[in-house]
TISEPA-21688 format. One line per field, with one value per atom (N, C-alpha, C): residue number from 1; x, y negated, z negated. Coordinates in steps of 0.1 Angstrom, whole numbers. Layout:
<rs>
resi	(NUM ...)
c1	(X ...)
c2	(Y ...)
c3	(Z ...)
</rs>
This chain:
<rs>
resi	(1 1 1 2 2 2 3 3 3 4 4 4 5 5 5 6 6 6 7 7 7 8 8 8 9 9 9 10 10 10 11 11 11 12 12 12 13 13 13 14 14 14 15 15 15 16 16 16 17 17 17 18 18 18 19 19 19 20 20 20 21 21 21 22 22 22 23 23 23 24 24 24 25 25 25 26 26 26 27 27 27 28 28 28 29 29 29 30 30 30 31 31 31 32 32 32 33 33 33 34 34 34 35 35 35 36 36 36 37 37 37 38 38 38 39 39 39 40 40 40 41 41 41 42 42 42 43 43 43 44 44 44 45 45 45 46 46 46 47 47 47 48 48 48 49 49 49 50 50 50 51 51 51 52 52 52 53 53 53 54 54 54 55 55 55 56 56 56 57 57 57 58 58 58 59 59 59 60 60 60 61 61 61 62 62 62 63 63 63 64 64 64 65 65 65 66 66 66 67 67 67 68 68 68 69 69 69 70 70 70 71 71 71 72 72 72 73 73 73 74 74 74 75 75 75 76 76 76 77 77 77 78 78 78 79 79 79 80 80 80 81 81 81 82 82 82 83 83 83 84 84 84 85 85 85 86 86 86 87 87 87 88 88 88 89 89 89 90 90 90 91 91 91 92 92 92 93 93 93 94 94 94 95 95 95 96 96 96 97 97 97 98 98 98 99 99 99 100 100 100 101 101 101 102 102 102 103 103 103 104 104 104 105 105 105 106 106 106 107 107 107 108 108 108 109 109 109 110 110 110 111 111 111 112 112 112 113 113 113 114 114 114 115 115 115 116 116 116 117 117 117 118 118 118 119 119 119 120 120 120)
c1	(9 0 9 8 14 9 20 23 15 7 2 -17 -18 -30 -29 -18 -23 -24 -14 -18 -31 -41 -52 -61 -58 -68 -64 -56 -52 -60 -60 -68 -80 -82 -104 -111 -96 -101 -101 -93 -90 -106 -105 -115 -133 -132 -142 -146 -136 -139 -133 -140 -141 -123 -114 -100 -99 -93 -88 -70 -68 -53 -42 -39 -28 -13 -13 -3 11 22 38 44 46 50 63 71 82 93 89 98 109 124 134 133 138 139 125 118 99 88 92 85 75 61 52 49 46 42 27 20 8 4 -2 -9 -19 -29 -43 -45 -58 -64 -79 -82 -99 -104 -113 -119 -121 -122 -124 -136 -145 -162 -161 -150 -148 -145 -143 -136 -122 -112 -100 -95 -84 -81 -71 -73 -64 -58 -40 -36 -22 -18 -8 1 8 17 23 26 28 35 49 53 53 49 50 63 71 83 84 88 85 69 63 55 51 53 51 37 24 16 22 30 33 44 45 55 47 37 25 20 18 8 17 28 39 41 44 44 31 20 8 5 9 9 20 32 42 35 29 23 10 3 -12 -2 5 14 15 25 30 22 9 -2 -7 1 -4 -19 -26 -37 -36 -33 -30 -22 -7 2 -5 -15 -21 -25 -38 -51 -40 -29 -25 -17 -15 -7 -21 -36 -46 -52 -45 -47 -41 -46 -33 -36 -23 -19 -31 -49 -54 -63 -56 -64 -76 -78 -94 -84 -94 -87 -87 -79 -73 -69 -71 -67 -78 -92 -106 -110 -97 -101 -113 -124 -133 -127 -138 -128 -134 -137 -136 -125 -114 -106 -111 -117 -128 -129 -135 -140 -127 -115 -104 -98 -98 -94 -106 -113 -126 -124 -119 -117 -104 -92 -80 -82 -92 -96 -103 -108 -121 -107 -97 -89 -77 -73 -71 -79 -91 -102 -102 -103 -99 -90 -76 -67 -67 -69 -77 -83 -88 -102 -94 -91 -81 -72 -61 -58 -61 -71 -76 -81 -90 -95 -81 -70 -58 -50 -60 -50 -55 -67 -77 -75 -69 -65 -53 -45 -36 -42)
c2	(12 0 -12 -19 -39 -42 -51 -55 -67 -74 -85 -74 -63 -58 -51 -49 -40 -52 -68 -76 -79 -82 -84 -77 -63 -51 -54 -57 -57 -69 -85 -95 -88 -84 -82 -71 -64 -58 -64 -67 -78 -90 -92 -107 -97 -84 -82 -75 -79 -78 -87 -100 -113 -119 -118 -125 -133 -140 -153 -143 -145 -144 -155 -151 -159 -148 -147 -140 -145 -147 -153 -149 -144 -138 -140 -151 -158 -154 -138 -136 -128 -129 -120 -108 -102 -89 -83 -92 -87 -85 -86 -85 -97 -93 -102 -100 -116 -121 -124 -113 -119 -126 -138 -138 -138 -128 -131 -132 -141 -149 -146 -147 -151 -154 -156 -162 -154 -151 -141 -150 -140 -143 -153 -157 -170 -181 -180 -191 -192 -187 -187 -184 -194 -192 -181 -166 -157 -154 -154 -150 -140 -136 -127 -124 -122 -120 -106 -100 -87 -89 -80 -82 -68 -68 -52 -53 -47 -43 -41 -50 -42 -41 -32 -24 -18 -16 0 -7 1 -4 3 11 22 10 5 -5 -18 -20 -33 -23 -15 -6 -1 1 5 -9 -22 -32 -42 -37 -38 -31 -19 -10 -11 -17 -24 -31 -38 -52 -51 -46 -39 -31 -17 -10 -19 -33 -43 -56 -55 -62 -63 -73 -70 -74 -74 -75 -87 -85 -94 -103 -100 -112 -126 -117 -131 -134 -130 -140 -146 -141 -154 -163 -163 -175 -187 -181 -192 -196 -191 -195 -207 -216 -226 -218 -228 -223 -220 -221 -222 -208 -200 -189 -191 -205 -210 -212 -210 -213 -224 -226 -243 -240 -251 -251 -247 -249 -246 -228 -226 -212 -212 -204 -196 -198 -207 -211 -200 -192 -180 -169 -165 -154 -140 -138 -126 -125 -140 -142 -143 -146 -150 -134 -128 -112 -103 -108 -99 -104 -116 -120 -118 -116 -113 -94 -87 -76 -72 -83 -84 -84 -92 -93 -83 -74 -62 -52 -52 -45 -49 -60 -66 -65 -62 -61 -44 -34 -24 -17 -27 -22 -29 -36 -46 -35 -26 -19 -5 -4 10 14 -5 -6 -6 -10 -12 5 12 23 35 26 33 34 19 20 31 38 45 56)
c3	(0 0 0 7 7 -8 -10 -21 -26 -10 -13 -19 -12 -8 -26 -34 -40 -52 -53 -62 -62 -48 -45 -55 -56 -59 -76 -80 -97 -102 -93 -95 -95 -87 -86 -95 -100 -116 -124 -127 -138 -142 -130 -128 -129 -127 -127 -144 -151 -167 -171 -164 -168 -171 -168 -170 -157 -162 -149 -152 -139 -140 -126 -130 -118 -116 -106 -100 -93 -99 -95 -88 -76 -65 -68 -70 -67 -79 -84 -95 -88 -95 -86 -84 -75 -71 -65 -65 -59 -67 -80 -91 -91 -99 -97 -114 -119 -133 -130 -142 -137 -154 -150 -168 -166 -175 -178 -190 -185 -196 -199 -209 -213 -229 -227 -242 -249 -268 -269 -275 -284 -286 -294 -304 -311 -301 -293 -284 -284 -287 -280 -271 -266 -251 -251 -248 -250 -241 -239 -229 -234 -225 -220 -209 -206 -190 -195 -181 -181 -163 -162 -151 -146 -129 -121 -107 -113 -107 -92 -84 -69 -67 -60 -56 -66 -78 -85 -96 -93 -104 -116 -115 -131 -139 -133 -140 -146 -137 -149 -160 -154 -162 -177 -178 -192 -193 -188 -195 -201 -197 -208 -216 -219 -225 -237 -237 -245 -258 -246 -253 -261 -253 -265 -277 -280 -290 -295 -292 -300 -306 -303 -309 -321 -331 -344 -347 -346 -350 -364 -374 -389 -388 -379 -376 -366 -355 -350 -352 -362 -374 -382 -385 -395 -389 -376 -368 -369 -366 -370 -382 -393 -405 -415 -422 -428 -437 -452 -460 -472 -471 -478 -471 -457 -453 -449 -441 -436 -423 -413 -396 -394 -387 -380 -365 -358 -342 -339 -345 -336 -341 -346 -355 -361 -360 -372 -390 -395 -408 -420 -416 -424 -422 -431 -424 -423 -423 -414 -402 -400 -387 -378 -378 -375 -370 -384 -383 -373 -374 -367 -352 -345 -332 -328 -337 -333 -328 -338 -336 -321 -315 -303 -288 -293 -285 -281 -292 -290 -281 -285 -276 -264 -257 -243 -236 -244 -234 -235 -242 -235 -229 -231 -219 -206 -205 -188 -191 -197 -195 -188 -193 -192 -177 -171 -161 -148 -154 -144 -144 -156 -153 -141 -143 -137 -117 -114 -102 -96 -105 -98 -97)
</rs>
């Protein structure tokens, strides 16, 4: 498959469980940076980048897969928490709600995983 034909096909998954992404063609050696993005049910603007090697979807696909494994769940809700544990930056000012949307976004990039693993 062309490289432009199969970024094509990774965008129209992606976008069809709701992510905006943008695709960087212009990375070395042919590699393409894709970041996607979307809101999670609190309203944050959630994003991520994940690079595919060449041609090879097996190569986006273990570098999202990196990154979901390495998703703390507790380390993010407390990046939106101040020192009194109520959210800030438009955070949910209950830390629940915070931990329960950091939780929602874990689930999302799962499921965009699961749907991109789906393509090979």
């Amino acid at each position: 498959m062309r490289r432009k034909d199969l970024i094509e096909m990774i965008v129209r998954c992606a976008e069809d469980k709701g992510w905006k992404v943008d695709a960087d063609t212009k990375q070395s050696k042919g590699s393409t940076l894709f970041e996607f993005s979307q809101y999670t049910p609190a309203g944050q603007d959630f994003s991520f980048r994940a690079t595919m090697k060449a041609n090879h979807l097996d190569s986006l696909i273990i570098d999202m897969e990196e990154y979901h494994e390495g998703f703390d769940v507790d380390s993010e809700a407390y990046l939106w928490l101040d020192s009194n544990g109520h959210g800030k930056n438009g955070a949910p000012y209950r830390m629940r709600d915070v931990l329960d949307d950091m939780e929602e976004a874990e689930k999302m990039i799962e499921t965009l995983l699961d749907a991109i693993k789906a393509l090979e």
